[in-house]
C-alpha positions in Angstrom: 0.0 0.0 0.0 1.5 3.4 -0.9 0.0 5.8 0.9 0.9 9.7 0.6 1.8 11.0 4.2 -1.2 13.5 4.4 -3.3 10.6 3.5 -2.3 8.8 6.2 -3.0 11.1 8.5 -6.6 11.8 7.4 -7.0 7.9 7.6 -5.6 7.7 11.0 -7.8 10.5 11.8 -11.0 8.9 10.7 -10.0 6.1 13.2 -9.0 8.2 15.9 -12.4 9.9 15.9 -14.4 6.9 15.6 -13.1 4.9 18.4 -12.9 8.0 20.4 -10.6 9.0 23.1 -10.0 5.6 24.9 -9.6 3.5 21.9 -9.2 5.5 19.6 -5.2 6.8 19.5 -4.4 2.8 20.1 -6.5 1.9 17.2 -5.1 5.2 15.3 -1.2 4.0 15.9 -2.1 0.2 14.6 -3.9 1.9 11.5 -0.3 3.4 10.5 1.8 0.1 10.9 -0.5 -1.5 8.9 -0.4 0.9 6.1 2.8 0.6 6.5 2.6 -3.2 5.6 2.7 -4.2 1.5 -0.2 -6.2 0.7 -3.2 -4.0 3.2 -5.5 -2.7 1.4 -7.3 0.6 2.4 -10.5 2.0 1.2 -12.3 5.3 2.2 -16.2 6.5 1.5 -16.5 10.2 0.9 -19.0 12.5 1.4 -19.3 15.9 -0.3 -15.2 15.8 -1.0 -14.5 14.9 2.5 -13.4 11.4 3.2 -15.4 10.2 6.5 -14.9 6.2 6.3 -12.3 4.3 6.3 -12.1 0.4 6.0 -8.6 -1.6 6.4 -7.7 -5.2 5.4 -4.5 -7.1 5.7 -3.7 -10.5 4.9 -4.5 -13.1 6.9 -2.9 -16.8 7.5 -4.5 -19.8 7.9 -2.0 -22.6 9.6 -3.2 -25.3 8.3 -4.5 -23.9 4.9 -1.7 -21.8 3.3 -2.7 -21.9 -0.2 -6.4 -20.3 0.8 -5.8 -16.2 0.0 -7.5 -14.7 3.0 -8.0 -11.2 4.5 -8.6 -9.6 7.8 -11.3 -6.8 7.9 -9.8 -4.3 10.7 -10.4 -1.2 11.4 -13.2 -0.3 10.1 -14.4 3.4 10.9 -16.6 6.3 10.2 -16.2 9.6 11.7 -19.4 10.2 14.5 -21.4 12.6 12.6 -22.1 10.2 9.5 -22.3 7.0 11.7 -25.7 5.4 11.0 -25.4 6.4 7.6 -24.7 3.3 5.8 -21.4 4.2 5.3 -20.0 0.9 7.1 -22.2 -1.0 4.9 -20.8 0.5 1.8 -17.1 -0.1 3.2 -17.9 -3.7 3.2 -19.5 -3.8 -0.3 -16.6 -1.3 -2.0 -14.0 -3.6 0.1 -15.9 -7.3 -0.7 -15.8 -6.5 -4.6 -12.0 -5.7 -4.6 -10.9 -8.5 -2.6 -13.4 -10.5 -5.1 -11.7 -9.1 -7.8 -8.4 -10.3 -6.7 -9.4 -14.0 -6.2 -9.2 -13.7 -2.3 -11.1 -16.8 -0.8 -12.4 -15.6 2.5 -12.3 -12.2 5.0 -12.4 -13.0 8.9 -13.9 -10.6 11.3 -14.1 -10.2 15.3 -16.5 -7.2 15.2 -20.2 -6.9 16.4 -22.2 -10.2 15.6 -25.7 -8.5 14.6 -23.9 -6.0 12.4 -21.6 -8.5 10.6 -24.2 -11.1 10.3 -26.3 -8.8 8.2 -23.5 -8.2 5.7 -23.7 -11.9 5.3 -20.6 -12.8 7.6 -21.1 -16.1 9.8 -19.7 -18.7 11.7 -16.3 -20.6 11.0 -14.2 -23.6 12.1 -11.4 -21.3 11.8 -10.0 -20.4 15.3 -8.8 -16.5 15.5 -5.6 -15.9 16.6 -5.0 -15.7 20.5 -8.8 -17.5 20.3 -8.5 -18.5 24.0 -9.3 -14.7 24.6 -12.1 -14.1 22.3 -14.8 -15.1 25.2 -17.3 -13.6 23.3 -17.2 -16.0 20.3 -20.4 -15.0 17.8 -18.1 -12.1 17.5 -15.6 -14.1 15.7 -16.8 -14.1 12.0 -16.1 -14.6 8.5 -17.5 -14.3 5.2 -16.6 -16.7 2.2 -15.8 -14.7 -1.0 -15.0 -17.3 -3.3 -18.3 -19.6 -3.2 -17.3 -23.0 -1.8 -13.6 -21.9 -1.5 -14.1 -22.6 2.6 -15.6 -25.8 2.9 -14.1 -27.8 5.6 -11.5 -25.1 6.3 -10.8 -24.6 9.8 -7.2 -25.0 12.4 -5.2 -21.9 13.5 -4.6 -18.5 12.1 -2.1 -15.5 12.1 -2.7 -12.2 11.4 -0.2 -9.0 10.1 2.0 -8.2 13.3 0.2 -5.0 13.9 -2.8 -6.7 15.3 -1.2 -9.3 17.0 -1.2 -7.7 20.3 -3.2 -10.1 22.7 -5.5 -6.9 23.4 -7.0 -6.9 20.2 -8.6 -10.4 20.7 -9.8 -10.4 24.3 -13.2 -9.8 24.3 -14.1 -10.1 27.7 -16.5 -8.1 29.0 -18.0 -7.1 25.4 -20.9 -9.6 25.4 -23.0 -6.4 24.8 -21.0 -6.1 20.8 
């Protein structure tokens, strides 16, 4: 991904707004390392000139399955005055039909059930990474691009260093996603 510097920053910003003051500068900070890494792919929404979404996605390793072409779907942000706009929605569509266009199998989630589930995300064998601290397990998600490319997939999984950090996978405490 090559990504001017003032672009970066107005995709970091996007985050940093939309997971607000607590979350939002750690979710900012892993937004630049993984722009920083080749193969992420990063696609904004705009409104009126002004981008106000932002969806990220970085490849993703299955252990047991390394010739299935798989993504990760994180961060995904819109700044608070156009959330419940659709814009997420659109993110997903705008990122789905890329990562379809490149022959990418599958895209794996750990993100609020109802709103995943209704972008047609569901269940999988596959375990997320650190998956002894995603408690909250309808939360772990994925949605097969290639039709039938998942069947019987499942085992480990590994994603880009920048989200590797255990906190990004515990989800204690979040049964309310």
């Amino acid at each position: 991904m090559n990504n001017s510097t003032n672009e970066i920053l107005k995709i970091r910003d996007i985050h940093l707004q939309a997971f607000g003051e607590h979350e939002g500068p750690v979710i900012s900070n892993m937004v630049h390392e993984m722009l920083a890494q080749p193969e992420s792919i990063s696609i904004n929404v705009q409104r009126d000139g002004t981008e106000v979404g932002n969806i990220i996605f970085t490849p993703f390793k299955l252990n047991n399955h390394p010739d299935k072409k798989c993504f990760l779907l994180a961060p995904l942000g819109v700044l608070p005055a156009f959330q419940g706009q659709g814009i997420g929605k659109e993110l997903i569509e705008k990122g789905v039909a890329h990562l379809k266009s490149i022959g990418v199998d599958a895209v794996f989630v750990l993100g609020y059930p109802a709103f995943y589930g209704a972008r047609g995300f569901g269940g999988t064998e596959v375990l997320a990474p650190h998956h002894e601290l995603v408690k909250y397990t309808k939360a772990w998600k994925m949605l097969e691009i290639q039709s039938g490319s998942m069947a019987g997939v499942s085992g480990t999984s590994v994603a880009v260093d920048p989200i590797m950090d255990p906190m990004f996978w515990d989800t204690s405490g979040r049964e309310q996603m």
